[in-house]
C-alpha positions in Angstrom: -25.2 24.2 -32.9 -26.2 21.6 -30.1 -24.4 19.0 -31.5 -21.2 21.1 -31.2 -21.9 22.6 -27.8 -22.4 18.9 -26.7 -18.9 18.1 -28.1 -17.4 21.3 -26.7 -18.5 20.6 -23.1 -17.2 16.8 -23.6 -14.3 17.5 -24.4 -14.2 20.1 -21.2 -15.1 16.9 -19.1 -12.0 15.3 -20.2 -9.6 17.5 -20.0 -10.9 18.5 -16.5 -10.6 14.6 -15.8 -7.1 14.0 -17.1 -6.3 17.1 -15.2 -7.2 15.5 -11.8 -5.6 12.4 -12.4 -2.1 14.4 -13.0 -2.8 16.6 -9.8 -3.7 13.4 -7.7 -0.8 11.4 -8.6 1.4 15.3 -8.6 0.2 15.1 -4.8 0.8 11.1 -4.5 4.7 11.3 -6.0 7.2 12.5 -3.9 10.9 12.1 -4.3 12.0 9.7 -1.9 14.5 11.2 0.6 15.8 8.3 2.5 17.0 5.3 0.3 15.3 2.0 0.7 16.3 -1.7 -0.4 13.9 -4.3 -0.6 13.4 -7.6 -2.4 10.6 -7.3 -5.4 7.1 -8.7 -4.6 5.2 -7.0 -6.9 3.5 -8.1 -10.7 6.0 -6.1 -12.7 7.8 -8.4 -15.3 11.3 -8.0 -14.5 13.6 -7.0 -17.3 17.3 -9.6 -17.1 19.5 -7.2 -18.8 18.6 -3.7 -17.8 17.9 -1.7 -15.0 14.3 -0.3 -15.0 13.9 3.5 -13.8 10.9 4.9 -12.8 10.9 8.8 -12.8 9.3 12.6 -13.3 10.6 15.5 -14.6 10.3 17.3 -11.2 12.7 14.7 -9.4 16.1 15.6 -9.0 17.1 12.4 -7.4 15.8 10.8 -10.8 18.2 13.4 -12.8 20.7 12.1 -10.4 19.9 8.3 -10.8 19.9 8.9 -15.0 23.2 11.0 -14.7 24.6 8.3 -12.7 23.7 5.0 -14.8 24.7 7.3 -18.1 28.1 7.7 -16.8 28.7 4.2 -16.1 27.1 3.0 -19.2 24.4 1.0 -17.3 21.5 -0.5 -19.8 18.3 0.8 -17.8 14.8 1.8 -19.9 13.1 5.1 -18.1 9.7 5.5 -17.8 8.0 8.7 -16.8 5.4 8.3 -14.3 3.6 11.7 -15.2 3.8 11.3 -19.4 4.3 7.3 -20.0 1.0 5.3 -19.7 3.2 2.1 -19.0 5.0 4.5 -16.2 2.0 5.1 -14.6 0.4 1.7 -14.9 4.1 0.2 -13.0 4.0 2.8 -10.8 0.4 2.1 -9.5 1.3 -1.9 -9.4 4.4 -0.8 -7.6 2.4 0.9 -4.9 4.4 3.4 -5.6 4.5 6.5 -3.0 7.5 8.5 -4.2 9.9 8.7 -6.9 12.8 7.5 -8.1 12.2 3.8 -7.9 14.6 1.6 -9.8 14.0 -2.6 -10.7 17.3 -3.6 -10.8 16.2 -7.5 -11.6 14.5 -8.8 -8.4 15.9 -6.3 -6.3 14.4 -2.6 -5.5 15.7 0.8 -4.8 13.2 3.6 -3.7 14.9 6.4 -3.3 18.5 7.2 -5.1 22.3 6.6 -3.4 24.9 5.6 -5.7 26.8 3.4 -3.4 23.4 1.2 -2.7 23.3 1.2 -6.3 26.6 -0.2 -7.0 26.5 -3.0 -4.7 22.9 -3.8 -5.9 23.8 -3.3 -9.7 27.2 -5.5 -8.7 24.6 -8.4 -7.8 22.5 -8.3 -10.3 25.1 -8.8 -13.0 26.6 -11.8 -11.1 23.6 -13.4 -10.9 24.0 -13.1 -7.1 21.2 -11.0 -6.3 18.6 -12.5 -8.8 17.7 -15.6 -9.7 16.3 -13.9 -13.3 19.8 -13.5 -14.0 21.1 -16.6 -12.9 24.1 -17.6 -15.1 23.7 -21.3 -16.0 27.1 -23.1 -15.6 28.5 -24.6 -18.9 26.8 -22.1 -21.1 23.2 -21.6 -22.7 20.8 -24.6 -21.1 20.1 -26.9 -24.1 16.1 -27.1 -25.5 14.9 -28.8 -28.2 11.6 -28.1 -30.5 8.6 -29.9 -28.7 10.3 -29.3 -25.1 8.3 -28.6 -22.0 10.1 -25.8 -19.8 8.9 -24.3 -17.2 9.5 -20.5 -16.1 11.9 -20.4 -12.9 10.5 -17.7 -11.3 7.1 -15.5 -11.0 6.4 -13.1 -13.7 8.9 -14.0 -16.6 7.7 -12.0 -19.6 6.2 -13.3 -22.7 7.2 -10.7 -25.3 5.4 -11.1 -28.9 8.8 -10.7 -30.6 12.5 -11.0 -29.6 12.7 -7.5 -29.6 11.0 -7.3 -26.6 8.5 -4.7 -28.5 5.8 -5.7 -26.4 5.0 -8.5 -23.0 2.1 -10.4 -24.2 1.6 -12.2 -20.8 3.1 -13.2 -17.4 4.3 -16.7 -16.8 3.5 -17.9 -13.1 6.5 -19.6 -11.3 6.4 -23.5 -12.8 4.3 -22.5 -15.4 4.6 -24.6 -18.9 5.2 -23.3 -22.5 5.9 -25.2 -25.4 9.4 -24.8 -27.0 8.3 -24.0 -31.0 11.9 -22.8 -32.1 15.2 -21.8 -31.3 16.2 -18.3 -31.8 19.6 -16.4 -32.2 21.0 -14.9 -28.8 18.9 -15.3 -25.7 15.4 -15.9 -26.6 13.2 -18.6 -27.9 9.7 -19.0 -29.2 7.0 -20.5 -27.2 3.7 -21.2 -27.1 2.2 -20.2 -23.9 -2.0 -20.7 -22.9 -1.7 -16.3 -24.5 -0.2 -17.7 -27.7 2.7 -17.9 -29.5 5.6 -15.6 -28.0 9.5 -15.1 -27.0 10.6 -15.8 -24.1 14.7 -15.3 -22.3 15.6 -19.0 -22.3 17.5 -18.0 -18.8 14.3 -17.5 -17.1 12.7 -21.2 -18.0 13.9 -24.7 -17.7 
């Protein structure tokens, strides 16, 4: 009887606990009412090919943002900072204070307007507006097995298979990995000081 009382009244504990975390961050989220651009300077790894959109079910600027990028068949991945463990643990690196926020390579939106949007998006995709999407002129850049590159910029994503299933680590800017084989598409394998991974051959040289 003890023993189940003393499980009970755990289990009470953390229910209570993961009901204060949801009404602090409830309290700490906000929708974001005036727009704001500004360049990335946080730890997030940034994604080259698709828009990143941070969100709750609440935010109606983040039903507007989806509605948007849907209807112009923009790649983006959503996370949900209420239900989403990874949404919450960007959000917090993010210092985050309201939502929508949207990583649109090393750019960032707080706050929805479709015309910032576009002109950001417009960037992005011509490599304008970040250098993690900088198009390298004559094609792919050539590597060979045994090559030393280098990642181009800070936090390029080490994923632990080309499906991008999982980031395994962050490369700093002009740190080395090992080129171990070349891969189909835009990745290659690596070994990196976390092991052996995949890595977007645009974001090393």
């Amino acid at each position: 009887m003890a023993d189940g009382l003393t499980e009970v009244l755990r289990g009470a504990r953390e229910v209570n606990r993961t009901a204060r975390q949801t009404t602090a961050l409830y309290k700490e989220a906000r929708s974001v009412v005036v727009p704001v651009i500004a360049p990335r300077t946080d730890s997030v790894a940034i994604d080259p090919e698709r828009v990143i959109l941070y969100s709750a079910a609440w935010c109606g600027y983040c039903t507007q943002a989806r509605k948007f990028m849907q209807s112009r068949q923009v790649a983006f991945v959503e996370y949900d900072i209420e239900q989403s463990p990874r949404g919450y643990a960007d959000y917090r690196a993010l210092n985050g204070s309201g939502v929508p926020i949207l990583l649109i390579g090393d750019q960032r939106l707080s706050g929805w307007s479709a015309s910032s949007f576009d002109q950001m998006y417009a960037r992005f995709k011509s490599g304008k507006g970040s250098s993690a999407v900088a198009k390298a002129s004559g094609g792919k850049p050539a590597t060979s097995v045994g090559d030393v590159v280098v990642a181009k910029i800070a936090n390029v994503p080490i994923y632990s298979s080309p499906e991008k299933a999982s980031v395994m680590t962050l490369l700093a800017k002009g740190e080395e990995v090992v080129v171990l084989q070349q891969q189909e598409g835009d990745f290659i394998q690596v070994q990196a000081a976390a092991g052996v991974g995949y890595v977007d051959r645009r974001l090393v040289k």
